[in-house]
C-alpha positions in Angstrom: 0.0 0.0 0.0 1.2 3.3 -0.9 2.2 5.3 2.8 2.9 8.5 3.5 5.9 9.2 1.7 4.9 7.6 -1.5 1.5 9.7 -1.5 3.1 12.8 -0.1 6.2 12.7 -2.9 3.0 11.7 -5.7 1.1 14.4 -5.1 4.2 17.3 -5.5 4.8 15.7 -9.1 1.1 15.9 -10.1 0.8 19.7 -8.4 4.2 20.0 -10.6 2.2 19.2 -13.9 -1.3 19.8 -13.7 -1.7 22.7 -11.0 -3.4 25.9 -12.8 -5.2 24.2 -15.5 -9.0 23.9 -15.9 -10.6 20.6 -15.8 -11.9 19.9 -19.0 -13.7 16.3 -18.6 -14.1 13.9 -15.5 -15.1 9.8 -16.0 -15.7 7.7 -13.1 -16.1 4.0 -15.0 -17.2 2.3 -12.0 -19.0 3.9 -9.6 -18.0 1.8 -7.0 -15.4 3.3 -5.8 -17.4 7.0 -6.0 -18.0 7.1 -2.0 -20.3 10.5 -2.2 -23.6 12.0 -3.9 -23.5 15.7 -3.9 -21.1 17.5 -5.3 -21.0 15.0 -8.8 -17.7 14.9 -10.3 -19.2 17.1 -13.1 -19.4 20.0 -11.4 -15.9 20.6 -11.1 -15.7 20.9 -14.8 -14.2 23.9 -15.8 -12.8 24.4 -12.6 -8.8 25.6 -12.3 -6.8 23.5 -10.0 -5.3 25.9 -7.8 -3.0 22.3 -5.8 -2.5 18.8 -5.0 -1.7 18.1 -1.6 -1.7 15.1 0.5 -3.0 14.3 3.9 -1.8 11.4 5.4 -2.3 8.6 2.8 -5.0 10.8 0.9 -4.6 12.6 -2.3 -6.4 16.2 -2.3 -7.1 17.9 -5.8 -8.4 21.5 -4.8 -10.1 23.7 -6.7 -10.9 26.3 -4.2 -14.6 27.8 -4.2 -15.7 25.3 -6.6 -15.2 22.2 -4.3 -12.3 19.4 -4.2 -11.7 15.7 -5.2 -10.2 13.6 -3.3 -8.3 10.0 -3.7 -7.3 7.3 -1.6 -5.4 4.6 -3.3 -6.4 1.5 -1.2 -3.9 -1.5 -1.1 -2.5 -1.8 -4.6 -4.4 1.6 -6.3 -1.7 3.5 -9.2 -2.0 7.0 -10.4 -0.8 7.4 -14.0 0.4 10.2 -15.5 -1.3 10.8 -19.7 0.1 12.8 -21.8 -1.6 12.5 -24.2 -4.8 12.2 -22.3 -5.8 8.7 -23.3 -9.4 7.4 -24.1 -9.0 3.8 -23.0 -10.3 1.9 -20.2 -7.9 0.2 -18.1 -9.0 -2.5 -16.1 -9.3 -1.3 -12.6 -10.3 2.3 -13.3 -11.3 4.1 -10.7 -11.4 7.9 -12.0 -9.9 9.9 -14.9 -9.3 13.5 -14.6 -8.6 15.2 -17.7 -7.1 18.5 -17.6 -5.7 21.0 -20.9 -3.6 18.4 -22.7 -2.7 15.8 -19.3 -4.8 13.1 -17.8 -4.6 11.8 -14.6 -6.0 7.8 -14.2 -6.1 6.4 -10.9 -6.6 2.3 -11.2 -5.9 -0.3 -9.3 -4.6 -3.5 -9.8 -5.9 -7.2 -8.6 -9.4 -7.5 -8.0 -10.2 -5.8 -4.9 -11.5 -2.4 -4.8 -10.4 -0.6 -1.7 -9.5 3.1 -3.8 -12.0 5.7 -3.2 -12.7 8.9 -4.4 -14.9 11.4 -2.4 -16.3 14.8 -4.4 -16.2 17.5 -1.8 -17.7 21.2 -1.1 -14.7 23.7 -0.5 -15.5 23.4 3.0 -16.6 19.7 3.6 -12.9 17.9 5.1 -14.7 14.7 4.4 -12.7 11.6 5.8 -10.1 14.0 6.6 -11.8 15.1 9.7 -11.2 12.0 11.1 -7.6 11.6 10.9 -5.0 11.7 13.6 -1.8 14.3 12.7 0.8 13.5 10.9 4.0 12.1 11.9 5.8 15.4 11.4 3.4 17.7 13.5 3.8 19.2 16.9 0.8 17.0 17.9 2.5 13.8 16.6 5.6 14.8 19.4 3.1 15.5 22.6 1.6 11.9 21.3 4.8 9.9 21.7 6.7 11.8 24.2 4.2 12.6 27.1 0.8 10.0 25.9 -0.4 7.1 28.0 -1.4 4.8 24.9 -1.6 1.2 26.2 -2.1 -0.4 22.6 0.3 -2.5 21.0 3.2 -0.2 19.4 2.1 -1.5 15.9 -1.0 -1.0 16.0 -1.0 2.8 17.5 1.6 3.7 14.6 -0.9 2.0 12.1 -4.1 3.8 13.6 -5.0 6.5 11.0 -7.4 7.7 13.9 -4.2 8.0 15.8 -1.4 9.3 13.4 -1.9 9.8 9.8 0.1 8.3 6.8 2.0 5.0 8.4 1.1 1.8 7.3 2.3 -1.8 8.0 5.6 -1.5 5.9 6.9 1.3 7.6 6.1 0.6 11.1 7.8 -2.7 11.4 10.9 -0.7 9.8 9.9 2.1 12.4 10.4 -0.5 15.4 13.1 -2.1 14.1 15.2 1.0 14.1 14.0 2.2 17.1 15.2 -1.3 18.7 11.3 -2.4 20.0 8.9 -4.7 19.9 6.2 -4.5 18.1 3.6 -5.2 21.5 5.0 -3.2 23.4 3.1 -0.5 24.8 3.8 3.0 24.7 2.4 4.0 28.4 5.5 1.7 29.6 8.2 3.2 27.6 11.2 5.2 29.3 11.7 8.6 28.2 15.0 7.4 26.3 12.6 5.0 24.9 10.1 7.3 23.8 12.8 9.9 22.4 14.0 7.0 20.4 10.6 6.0 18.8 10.2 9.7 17.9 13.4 9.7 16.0 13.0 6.6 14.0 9.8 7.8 13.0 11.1 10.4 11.6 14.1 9.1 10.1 12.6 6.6 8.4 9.8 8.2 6.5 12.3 11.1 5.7 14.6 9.0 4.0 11.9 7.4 2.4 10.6 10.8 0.8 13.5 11.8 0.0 14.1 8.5 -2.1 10.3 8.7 -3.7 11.1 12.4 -4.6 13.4 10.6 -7.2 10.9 8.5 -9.0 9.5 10.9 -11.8 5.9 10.4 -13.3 2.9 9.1 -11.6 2.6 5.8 -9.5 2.0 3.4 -12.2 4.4 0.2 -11.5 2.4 -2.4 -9.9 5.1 -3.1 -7.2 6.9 -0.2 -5.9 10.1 -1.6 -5.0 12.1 -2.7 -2.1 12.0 0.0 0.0 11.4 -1.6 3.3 14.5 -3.0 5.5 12.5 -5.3 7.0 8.6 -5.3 5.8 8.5 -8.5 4.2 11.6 -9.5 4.6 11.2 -12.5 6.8 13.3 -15.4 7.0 16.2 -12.8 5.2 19.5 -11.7 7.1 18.3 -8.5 10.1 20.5 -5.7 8.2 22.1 -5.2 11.6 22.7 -7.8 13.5 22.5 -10.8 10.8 19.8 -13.0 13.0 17.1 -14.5 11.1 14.3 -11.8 10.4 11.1 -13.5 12.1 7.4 -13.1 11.5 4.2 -13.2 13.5 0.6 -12.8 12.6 -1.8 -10.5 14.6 -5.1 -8.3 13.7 -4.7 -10.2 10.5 -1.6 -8.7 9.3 1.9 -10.3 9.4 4.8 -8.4 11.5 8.0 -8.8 10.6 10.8 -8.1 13.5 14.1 -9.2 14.9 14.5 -11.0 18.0 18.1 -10.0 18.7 17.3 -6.2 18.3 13.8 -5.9 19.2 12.2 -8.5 21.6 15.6 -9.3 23.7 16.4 -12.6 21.7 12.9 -14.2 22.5 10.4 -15.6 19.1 6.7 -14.1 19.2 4.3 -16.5 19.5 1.6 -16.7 17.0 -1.1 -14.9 18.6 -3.6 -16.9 16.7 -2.1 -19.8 18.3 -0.9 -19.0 21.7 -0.3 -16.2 23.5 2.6 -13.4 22.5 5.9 -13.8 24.2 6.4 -11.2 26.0 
């Protein structure tokens, strides 16, 4: 799933090309993926894009008084990049923008349909409103520094509700930088501890954008790369201390972690099976 940094890093190439042109024609193939009645895509016709921002793992077209549009890209959803605007129907399609001489297609791949695009009042936040902040703000700092959050550490970093933008890839690389386990909690973490969980955080989704500010285009490749140390790396060398990366399932998503730098040499249980190791 695109993150943060591969949404954030999208939408400066697409404000790069299309920002100040008029929308000439919007198609929505299936409405499926159209999560809102009022405003209809058509009534942003003829509108100028004034940006394209991105709020945690949403893409925001804005188009100031006359309303917005705005895309999530689900698990496996690609934004391509037309020039020429093309009239084809990819497989997938989930909404094609077409502005003076560029279209923008946003698809997905595979057969589920998890991408959705919402058609906004200039005023209406939408799904927004329900997000947590970022990793980067001020809010994100009193979270992790002074907050009493007893969750598991993996699932408070992949809590949009919580903090916006970081998905299962880049928390497990998160906690293995930061050196902990993926259930611990955060209302038991020193201040050292904390300090250090704020750091990775940060270090690892800023090198992250600064490597997706290299890619040039849209998001069209159906796998975007290695870029996780660990995520999905299981059963592979730990890039620091050369144990055996190890997995374990819970909340129906498979963690990825090293015993050696993270849980003090001990193997998580399956929690489907067992109770976690702790």
């Amino acid at each position: 799933m695109p993150e943060l940094p591969e949404v954030r890093a999208l939408a400066e190439r697409v404000d790069a090309t299309v920002a100040g042109w008029h929308l000439v024609e919007v198609k929505v193939p299936g409405f499926s993926g159209l999560k809102t009645v009022e405003p209809t895509p058509s009534s942003l016709v003829g509108a100028a894009l004034l940006r394209v921002v991105s709020r945690g793992k949403y893409l925001l077209f804005d188009f100031g008084v006359h309303g917005r549009a705005m895309v999530h890209l689900g698990n496996s959803g690609r934004l391509d990049l037309e020039q020429p605007v093309k009239s084809t129907r990819r497989r997938g399609s989930l909404v094609r923008f077409e502005f003076e001489g560029v279209g923008v297609l946003v698809r997905e791949y595979g057969t589920e349909r998890r991408a959705g695009l919402w058609i906004l009042d200039a005023g209406d936040a939408g799904p927004l409103a329900a997000l947590g902040p970022e990793p980067f703000d001020e809010a994100f700092d009193e979270l992790v520094l002074r907050g009493g959050d007893r969750r598991h550490l993996h699932t408070l970093l992949r809590d949009q509700h919580t903090v916006a933008g970081i998905g299962r890839g880049y928390a497990d690389d998160v906690l293995h930088r930061a050196g902990l386990s993926p259930f611990a909690a955060l209302s038991r973490l020193d201040v050292p501890a904390r300090q250090g969980l704020l750091e990775a955080v940060r270090s690892v989704l800023d090198e992250a954008l600064l490597r997706e500010r290299r890619r040039e285009g849209g998001l069209s490749d159906s796998s975007l790369g290695d870029r996780f140390t660990i995520h999905r790396r299981a059963g592979e060398a730990c890039p620091r201390c050369g144990r055996r990366l190890e997995r374990v399932s819970f909340e129906s998503n498979d963690i990825v972690y090293c015993p050696d730098c993270q849980t003090k040499g001990k193997v998580l249980a399956d929690r489907r099976l067992s109770r976690l190791l702790r």
